[in-house]
PDB file of N, CA, C and O in Angstrom:
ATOM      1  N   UNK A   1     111.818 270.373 101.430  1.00  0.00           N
ATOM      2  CA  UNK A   1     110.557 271.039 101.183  1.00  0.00           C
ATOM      3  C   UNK A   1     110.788 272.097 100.110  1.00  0.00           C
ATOM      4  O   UNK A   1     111.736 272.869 100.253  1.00  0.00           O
ATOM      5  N   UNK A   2     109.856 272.205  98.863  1.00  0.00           N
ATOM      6  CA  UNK A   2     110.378 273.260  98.154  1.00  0.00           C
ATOM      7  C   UNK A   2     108.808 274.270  98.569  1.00  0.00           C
ATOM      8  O   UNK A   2     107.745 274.167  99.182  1.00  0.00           O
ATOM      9  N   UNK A   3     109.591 275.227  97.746  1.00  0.00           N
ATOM     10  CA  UNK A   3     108.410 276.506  97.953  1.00  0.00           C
ATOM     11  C   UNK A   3     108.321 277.183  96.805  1.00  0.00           C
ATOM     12  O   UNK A   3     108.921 276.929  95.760  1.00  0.00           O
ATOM     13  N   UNK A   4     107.690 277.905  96.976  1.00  0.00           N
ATOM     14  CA  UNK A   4     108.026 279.204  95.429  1.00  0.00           C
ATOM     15  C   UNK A   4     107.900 280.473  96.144  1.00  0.00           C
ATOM     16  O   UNK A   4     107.089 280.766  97.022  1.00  0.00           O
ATOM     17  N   UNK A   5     109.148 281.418  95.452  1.00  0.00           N
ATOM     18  CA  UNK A   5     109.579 282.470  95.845  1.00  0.00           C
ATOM     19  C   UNK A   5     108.412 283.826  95.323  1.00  0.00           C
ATOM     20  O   UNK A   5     108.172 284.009  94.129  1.00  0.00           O
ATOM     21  N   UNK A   6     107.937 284.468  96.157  1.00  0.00           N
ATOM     22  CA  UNK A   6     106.409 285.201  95.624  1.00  0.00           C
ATOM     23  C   UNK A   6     107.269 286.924  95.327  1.00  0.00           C
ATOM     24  O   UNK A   6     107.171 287.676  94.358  1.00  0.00           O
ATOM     25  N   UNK A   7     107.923 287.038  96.370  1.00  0.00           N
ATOM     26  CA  UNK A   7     108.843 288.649  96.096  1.00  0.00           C
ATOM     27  C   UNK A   7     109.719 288.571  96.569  1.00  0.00           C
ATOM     28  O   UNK A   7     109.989 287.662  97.354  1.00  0.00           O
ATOM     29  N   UNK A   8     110.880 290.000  96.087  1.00  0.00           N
ATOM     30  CA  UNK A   8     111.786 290.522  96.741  1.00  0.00           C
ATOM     31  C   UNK A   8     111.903 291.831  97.451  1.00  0.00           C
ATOM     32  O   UNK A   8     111.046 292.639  97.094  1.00  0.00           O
ATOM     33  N   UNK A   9     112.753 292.263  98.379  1.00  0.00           N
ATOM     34  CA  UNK A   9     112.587 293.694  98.457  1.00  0.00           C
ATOM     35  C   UNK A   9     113.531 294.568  97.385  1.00  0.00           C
ATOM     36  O   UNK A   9     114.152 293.923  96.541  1.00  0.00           O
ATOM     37  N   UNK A  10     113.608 295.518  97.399  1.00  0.00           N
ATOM     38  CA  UNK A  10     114.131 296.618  96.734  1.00  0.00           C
ATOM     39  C   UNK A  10     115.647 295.953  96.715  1.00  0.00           C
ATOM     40  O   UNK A  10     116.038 295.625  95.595  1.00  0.00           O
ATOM     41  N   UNK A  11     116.634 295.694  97.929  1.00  0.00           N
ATOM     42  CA  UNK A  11     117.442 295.634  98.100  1.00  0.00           C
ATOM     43  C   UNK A  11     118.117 293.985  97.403  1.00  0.00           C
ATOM     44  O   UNK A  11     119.254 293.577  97.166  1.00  0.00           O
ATOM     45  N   UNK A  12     116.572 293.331  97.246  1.00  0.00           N
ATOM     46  CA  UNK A  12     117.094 291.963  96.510  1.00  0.00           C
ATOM     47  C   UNK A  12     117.897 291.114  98.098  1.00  0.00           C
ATOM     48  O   UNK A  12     118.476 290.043  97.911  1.00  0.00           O
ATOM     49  N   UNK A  13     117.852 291.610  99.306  1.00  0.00           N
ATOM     50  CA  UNK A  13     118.519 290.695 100.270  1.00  0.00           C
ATOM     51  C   UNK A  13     117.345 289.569 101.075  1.00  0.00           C
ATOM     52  O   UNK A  13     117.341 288.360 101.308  1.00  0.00           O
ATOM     53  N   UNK A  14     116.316 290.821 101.353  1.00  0.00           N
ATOM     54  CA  UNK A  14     114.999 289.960 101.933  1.00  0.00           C
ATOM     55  C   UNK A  14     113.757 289.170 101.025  1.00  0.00           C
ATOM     56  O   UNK A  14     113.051 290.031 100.500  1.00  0.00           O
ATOM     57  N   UNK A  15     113.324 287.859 100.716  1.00  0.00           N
ATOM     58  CA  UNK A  15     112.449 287.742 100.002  1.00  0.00           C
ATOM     59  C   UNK A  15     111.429 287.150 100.991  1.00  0.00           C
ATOM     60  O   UNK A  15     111.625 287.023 102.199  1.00  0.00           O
ATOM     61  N   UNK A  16     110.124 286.747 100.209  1.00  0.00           N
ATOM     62  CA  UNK A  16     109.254 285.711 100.418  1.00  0.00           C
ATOM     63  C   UNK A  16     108.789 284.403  99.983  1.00  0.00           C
ATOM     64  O   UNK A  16     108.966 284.089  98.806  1.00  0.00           O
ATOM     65  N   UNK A  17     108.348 283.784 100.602  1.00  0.00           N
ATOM     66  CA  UNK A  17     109.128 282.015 100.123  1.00  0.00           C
ATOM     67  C   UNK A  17     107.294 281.631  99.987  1.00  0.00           C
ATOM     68  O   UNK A  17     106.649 282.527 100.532  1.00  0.00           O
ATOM     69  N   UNK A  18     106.633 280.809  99.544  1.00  0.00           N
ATOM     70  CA  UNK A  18     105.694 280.623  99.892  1.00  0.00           C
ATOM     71  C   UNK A  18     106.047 278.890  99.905  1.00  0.00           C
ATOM     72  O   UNK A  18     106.887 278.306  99.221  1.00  0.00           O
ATOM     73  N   UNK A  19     105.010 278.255 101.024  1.00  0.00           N
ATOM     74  CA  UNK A  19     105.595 276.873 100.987  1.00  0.00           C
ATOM     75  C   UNK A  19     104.056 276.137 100.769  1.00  0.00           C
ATOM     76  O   UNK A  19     103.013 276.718 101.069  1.00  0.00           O
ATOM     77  N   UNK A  20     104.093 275.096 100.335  1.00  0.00           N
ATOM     78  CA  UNK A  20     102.775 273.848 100.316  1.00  0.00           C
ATOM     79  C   UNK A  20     102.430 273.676 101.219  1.00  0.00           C
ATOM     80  O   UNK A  20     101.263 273.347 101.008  1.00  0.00           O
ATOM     81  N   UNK A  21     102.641 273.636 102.537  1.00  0.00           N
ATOM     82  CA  UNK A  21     102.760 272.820 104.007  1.00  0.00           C
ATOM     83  C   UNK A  21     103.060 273.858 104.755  1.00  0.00           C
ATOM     84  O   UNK A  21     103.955 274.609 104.367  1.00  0.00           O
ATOM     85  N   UNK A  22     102.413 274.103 105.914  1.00  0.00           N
ATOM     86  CA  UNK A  22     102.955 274.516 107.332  1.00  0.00           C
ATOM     87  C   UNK A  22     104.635 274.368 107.034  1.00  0.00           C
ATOM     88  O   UNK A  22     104.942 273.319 106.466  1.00  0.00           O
ATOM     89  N   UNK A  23     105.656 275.223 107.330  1.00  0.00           N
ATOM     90  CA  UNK A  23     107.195 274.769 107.773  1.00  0.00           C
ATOM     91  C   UNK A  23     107.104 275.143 108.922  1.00  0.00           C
ATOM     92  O   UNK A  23     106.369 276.004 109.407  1.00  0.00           O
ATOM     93  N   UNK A  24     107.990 274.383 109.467  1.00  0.00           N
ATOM     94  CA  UNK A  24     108.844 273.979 110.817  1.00  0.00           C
ATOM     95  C   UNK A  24     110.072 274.822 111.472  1.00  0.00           C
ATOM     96  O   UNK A  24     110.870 274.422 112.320  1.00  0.00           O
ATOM     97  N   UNK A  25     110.013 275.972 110.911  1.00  0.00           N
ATOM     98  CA  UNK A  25     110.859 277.255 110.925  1.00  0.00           C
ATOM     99  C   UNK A  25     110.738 278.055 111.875  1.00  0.00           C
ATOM    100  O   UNK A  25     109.610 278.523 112.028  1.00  0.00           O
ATOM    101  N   UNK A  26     111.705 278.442 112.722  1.00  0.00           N
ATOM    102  CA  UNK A  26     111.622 279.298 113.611  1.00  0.00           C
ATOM    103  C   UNK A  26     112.618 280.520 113.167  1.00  0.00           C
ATOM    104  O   UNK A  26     113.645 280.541 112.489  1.00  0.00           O
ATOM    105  N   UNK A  27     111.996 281.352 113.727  1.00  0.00           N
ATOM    106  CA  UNK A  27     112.423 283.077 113.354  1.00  0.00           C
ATOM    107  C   UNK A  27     114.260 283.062 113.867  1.00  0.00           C
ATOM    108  O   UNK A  27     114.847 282.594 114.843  1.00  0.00           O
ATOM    109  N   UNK A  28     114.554 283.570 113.053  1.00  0.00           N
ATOM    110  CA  UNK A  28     115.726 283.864 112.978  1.00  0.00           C
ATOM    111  C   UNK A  28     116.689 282.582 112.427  1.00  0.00           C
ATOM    112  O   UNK A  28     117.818 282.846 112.012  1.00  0.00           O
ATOM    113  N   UNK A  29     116.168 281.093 112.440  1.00  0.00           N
ATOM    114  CA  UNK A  29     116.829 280.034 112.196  1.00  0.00           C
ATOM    115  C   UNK A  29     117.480 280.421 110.581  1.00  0.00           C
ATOM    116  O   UNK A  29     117.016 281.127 109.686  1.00  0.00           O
ATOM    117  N   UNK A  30     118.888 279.533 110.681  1.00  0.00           N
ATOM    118  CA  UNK A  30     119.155 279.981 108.793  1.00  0.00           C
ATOM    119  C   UNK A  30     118.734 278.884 108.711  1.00  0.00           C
ATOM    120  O   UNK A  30     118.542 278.031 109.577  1.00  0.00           O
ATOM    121  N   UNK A  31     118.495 278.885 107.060  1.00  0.00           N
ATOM    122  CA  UNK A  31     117.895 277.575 106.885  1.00  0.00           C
ATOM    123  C   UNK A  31     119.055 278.110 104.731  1.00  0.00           C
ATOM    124  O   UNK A  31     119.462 279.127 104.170  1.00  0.00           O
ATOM    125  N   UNK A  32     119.022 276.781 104.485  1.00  0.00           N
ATOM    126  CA  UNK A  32     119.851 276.837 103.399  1.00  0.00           C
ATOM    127  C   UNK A  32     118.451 276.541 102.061  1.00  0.00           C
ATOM    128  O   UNK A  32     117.694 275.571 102.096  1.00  0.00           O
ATOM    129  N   UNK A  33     118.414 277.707 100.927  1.00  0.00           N
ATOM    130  CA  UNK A  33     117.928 277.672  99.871  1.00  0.00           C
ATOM    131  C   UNK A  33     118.944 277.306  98.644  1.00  0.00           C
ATOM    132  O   UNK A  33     119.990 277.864  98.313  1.00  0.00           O
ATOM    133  N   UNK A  34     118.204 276.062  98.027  1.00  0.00           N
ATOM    134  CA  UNK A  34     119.224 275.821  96.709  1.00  0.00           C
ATOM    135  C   UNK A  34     117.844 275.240  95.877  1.00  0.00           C
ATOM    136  O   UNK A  34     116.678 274.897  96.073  1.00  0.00           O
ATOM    137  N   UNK A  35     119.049 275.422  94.611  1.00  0.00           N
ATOM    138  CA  UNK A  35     117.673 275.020  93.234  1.00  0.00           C
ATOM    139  C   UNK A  35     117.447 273.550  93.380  1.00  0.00           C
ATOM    140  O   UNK A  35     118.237 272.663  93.700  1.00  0.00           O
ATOM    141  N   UNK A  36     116.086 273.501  93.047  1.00  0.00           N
ATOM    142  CA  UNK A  36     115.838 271.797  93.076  1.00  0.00           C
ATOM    143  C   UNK A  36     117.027 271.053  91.710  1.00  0.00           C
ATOM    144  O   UNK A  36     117.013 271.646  90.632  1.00  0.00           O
ATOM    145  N   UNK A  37     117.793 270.044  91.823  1.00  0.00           N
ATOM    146  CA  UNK A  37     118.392 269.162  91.249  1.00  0.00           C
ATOM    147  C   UNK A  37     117.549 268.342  90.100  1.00  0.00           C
ATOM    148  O   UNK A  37     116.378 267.968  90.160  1.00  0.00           O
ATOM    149  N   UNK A  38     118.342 268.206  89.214  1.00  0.00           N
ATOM    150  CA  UNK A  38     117.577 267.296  87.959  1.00  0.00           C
ATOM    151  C   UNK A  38     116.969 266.161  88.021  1.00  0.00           C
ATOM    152  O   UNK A  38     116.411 266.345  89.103  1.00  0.00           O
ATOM    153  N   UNK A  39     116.682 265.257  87.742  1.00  0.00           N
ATOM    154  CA  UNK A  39     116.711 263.899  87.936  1.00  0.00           C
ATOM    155  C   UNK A  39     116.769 263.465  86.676  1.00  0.00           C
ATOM    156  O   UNK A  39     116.342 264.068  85.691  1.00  0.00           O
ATOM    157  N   UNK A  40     117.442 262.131  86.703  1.00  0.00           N
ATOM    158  CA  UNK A  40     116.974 261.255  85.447  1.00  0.00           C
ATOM    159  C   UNK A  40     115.785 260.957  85.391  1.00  0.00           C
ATOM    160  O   UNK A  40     115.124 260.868  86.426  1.00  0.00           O
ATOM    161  N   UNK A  41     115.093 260.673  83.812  1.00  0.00           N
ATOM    162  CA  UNK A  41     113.950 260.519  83.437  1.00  0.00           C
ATOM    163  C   UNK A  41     113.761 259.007  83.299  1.00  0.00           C
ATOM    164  O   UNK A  41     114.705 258.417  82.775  1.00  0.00           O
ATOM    165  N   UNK A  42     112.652 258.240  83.697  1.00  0.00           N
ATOM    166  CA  UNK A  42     112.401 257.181  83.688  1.00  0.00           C
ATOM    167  C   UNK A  42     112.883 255.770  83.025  1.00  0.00           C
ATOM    168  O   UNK A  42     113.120 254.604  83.343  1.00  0.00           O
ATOM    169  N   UNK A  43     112.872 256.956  81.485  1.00  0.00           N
ATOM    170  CA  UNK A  43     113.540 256.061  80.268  1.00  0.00           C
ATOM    171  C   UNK A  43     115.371 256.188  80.474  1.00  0.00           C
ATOM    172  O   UNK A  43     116.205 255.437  79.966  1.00  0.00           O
ATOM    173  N   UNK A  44     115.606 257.287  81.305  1.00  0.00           N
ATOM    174  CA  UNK A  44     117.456 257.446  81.156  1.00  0.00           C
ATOM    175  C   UNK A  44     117.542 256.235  82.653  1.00  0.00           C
ATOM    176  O   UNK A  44     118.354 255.314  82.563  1.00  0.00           O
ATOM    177  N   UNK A  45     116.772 256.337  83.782  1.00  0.00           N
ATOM    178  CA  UNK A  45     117.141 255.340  84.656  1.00  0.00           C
ATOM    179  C   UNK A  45     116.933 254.219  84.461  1.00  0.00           C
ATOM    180  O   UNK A  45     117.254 253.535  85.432  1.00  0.00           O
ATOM    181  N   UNK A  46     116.327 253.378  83.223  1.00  0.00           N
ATOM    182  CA  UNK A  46     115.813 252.621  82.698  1.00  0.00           C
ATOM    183  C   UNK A  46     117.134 251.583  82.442  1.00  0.00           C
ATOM    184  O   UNK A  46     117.637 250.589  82.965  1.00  0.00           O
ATOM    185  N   UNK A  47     117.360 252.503  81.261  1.00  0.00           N
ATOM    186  CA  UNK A  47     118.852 251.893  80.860  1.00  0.00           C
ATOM    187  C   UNK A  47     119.876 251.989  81.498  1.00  0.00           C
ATOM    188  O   UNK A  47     120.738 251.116  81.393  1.00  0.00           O
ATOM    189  N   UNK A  48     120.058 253.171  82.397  1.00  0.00           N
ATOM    190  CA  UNK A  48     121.327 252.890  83.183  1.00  0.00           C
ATOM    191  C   UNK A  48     121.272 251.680  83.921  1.00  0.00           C
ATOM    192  O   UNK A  48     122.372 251.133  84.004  1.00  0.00           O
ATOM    193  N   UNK A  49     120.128 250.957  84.611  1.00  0.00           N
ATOM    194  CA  UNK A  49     120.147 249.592  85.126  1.00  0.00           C
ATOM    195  C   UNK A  49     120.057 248.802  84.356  1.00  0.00           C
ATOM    196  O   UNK A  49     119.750 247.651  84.665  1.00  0.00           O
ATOM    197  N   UNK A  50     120.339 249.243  82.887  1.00  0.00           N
ATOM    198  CA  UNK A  50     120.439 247.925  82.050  1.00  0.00           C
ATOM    199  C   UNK A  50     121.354 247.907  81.434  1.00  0.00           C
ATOM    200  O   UNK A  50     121.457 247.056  80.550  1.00  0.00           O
ATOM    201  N   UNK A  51     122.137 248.624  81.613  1.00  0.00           N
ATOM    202  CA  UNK A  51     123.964 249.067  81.149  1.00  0.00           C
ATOM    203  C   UNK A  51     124.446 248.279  82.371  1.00  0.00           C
ATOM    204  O   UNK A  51     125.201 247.326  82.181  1.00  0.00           O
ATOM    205  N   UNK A  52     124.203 248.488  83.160  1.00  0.00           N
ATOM    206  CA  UNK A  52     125.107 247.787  84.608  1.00  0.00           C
ATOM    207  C   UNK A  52     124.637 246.151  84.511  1.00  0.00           C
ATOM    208  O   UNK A  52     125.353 245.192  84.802  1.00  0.00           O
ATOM    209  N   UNK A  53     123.206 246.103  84.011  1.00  0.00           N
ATOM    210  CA  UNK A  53     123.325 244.838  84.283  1.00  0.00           C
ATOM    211  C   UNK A  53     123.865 243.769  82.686  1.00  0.00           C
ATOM    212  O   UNK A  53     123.773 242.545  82.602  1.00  0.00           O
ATOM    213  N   UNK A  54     124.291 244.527  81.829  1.00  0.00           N
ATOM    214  CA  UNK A  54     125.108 244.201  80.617  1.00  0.00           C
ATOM    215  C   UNK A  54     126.730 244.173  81.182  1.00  0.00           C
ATOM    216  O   UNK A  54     127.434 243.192  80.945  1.00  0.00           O
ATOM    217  N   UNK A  55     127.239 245.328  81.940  1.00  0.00           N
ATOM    218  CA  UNK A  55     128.208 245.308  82.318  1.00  0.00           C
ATOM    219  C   UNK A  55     128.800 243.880  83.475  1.00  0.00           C
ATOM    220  O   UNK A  55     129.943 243.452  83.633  1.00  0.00           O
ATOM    221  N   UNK A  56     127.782 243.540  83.979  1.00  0.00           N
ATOM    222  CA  UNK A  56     128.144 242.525  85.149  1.00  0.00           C
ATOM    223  C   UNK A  56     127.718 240.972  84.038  1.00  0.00           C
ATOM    224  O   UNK A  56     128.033 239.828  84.368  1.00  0.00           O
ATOM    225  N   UNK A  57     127.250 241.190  83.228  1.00  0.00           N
ATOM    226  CA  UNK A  57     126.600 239.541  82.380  1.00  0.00           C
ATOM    227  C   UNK A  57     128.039 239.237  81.891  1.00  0.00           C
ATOM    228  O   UNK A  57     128.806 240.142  81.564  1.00  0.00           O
ATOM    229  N   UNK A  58     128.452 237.610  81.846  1.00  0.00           N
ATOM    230  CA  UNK A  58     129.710 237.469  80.735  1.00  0.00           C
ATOM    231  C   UNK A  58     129.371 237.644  79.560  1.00  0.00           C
ATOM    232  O   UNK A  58     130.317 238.002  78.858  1.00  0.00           O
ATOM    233  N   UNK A  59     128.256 237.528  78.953  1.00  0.00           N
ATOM    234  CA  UNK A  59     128.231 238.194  77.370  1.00  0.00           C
ATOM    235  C   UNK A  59     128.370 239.389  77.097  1.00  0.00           C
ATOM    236  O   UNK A  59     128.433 239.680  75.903  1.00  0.00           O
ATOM    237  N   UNK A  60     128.456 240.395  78.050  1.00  0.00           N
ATOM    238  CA  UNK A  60     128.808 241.951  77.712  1.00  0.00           C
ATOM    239  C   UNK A  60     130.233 242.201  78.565  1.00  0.00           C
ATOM    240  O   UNK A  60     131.306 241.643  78.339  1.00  0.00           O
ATOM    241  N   UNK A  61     129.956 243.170  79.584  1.00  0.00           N
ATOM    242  CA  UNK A  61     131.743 243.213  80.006  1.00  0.00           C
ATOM    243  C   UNK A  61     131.938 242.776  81.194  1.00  0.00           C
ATOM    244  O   UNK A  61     132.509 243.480  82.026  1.00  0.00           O
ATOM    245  N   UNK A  62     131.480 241.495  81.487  1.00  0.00           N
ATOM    246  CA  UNK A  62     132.312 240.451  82.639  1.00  0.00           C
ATOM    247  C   UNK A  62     132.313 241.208  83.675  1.00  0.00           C
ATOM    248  O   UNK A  62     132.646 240.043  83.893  1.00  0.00           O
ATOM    249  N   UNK A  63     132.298 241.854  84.473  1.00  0.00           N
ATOM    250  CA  UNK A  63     132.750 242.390  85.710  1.00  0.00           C
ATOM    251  C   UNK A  63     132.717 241.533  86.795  1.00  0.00           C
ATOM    252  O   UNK A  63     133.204 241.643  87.921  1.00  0.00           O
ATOM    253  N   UNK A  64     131.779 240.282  86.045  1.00  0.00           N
ATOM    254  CA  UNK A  64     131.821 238.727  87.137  1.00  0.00           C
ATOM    255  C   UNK A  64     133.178 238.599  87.466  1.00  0.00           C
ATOM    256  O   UNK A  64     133.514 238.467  88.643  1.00  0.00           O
ATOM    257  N   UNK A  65     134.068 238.626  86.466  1.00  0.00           N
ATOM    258  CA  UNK A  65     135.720 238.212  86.936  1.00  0.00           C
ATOM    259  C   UNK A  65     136.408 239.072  87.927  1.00  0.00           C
ATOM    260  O   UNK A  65     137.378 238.677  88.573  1.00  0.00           O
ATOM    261  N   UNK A  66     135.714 240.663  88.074  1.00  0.00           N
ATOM    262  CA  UNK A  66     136.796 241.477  88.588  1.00  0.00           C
ATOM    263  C   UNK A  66     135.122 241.463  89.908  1.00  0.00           C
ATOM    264  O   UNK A  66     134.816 242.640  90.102  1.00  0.00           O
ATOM    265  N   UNK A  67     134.137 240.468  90.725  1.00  0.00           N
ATOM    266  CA  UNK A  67     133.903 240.387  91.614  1.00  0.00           C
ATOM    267  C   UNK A  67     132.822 241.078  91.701  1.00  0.00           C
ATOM    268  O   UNK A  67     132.694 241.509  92.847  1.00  0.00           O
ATOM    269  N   UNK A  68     131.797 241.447  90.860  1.00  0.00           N
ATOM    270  CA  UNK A  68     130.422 241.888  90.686  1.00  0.00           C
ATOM    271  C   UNK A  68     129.599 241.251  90.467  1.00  0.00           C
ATOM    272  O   UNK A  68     129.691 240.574  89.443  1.00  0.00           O
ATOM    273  N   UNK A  69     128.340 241.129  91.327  1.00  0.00           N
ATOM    274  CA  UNK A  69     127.723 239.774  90.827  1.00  0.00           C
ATOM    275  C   UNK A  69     125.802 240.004  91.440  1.00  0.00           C
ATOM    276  O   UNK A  69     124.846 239.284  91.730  1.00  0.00           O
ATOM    277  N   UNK A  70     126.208 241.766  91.344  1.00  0.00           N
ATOM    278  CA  UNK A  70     124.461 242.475  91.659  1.00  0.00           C
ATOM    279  C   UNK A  70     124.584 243.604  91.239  1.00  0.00           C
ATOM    280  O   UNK A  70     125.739 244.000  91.395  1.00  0.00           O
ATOM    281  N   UNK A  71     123.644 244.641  90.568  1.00  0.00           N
ATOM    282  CA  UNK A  71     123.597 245.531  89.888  1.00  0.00           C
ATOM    283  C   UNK A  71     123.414 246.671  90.744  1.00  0.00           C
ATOM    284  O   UNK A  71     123.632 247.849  90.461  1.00  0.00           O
ATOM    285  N   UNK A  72     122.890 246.073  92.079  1.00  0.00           N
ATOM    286  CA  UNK A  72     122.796 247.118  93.218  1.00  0.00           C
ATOM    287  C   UNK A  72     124.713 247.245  93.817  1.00  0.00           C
ATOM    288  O   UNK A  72     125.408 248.219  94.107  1.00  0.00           O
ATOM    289  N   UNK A  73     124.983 245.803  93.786  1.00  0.00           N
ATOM    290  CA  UNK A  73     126.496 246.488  94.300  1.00  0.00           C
ATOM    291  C   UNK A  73     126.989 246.814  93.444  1.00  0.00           C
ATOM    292  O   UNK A  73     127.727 247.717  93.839  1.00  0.00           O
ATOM    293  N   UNK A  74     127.116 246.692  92.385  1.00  0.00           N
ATOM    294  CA  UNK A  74     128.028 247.532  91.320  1.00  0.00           C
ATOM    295  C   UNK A  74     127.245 249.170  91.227  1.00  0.00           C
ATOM    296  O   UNK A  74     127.940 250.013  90.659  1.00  0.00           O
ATOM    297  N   UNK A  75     126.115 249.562  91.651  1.00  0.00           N
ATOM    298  CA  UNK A  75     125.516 251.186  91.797  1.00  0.00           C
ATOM    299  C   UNK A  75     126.541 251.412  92.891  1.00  0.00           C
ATOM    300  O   UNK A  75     127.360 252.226  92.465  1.00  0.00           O
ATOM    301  N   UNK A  76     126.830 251.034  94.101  1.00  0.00           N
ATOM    302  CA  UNK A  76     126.748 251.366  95.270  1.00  0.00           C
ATOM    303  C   UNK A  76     128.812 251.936  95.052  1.00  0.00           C
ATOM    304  O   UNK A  76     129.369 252.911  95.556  1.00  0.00           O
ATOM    305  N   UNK A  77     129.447 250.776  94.069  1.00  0.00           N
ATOM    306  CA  UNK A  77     130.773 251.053  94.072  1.00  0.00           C
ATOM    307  C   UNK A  77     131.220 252.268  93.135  1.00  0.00           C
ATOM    308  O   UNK A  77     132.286 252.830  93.384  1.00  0.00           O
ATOM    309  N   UNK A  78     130.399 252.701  92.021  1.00  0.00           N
ATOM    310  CA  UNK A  78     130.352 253.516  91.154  1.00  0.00           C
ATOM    311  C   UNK A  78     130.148 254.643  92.063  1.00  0.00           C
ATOM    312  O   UNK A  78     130.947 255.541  92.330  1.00  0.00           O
ATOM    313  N   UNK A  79     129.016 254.471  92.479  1.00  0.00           N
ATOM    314  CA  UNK A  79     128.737 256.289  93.442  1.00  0.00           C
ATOM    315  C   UNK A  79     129.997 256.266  94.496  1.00  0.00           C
ATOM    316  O   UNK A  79     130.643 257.307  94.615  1.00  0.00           O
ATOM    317  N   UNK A  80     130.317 255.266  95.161  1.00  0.00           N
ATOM    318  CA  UNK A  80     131.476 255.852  95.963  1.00  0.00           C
ATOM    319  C   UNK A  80     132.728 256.190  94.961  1.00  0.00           C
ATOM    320  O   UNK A  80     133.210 257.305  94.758  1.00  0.00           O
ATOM    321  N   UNK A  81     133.022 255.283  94.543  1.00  0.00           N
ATOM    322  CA  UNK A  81     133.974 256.199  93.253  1.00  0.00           C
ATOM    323  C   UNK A  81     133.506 257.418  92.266  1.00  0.00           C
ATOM    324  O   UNK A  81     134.449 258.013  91.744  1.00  0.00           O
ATOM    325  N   UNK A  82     132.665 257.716  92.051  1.00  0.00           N
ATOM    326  CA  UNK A  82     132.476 258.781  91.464  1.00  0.00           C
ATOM    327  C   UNK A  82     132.524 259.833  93.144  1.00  0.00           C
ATOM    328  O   UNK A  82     133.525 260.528  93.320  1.00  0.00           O
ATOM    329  N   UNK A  83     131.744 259.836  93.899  1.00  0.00           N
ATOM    330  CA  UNK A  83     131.969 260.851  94.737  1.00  0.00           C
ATOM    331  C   UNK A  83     133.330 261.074  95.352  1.00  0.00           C
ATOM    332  O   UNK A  83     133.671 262.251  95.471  1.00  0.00           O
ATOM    333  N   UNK A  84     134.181 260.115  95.771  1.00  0.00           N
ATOM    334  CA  UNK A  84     135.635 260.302  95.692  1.00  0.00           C
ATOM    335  C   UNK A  84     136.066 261.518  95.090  1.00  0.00           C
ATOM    336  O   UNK A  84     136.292 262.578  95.675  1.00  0.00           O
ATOM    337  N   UNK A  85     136.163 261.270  93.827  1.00  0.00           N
ATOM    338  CA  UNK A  85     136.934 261.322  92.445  1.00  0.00           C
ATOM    339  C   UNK A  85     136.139 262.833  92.436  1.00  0.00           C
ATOM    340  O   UNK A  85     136.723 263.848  92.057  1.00  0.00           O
ATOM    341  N   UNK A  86     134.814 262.837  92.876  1.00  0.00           N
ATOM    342  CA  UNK A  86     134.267 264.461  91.734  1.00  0.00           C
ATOM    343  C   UNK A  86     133.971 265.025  92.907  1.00  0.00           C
ATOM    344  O   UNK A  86     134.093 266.247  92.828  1.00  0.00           O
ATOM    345  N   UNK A  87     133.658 264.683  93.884  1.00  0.00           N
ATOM    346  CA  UNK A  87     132.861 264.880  95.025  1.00  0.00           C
ATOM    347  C   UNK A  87     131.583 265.259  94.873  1.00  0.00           C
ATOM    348  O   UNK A  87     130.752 264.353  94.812  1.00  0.00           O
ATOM    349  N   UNK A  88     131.072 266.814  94.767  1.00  0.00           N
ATOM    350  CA  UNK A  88     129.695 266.784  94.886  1.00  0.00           C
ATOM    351  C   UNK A  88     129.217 267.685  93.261  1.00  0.00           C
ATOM    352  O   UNK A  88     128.122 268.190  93.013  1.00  0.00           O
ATOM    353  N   UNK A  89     130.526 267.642  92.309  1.00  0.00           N
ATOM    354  CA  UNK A  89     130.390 267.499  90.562  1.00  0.00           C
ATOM    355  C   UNK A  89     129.176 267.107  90.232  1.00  0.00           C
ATOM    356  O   UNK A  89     128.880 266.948  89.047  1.00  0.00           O
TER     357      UNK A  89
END
């Protein structure tokens, strides 16, 4: 759920959150605030499924030989290797 932050106090420790929706928050609960994350843009997710699916064709880079043969399982082996490797990078 995001919100937008309306004030702070003096001290910068206490603020106010304003939310779209009723929240589900009870007094005293912590609850974790972080910045909303980027996303790729339509045209960048566009091509990344068309890089993978160049990467798995034998006219671009074969990955048929090394056992790829869907663009969803070749997403699925990339994110576990990238999260491995970077974790949450």
């Amino acid at each position: 759920m995001l919100g937008k932050i309306i004030e702070f106090s003096r001290d910068k420790k206490d603020l106010t959150i304003r939310l779209p929706a009723p929240g589900k928050f009870r007094l005293g609960e912590t609850v974790r605030i972080t910045r909303p994350k980027k996303a790729r843009t339509m045209k960048q997710n566009s091509f990344y499924w068309c890089f993978l699916t160049w990467c798995i064709s034998p006219d671009g880079g074969n990955l048929q030989d090394q056992g790829h043969f869907s663009v969803d399982g070749l997403h699925e082996n990339i994110k576990v290797w990238f999260q491995e490797r970077h974790g949450r990078d």
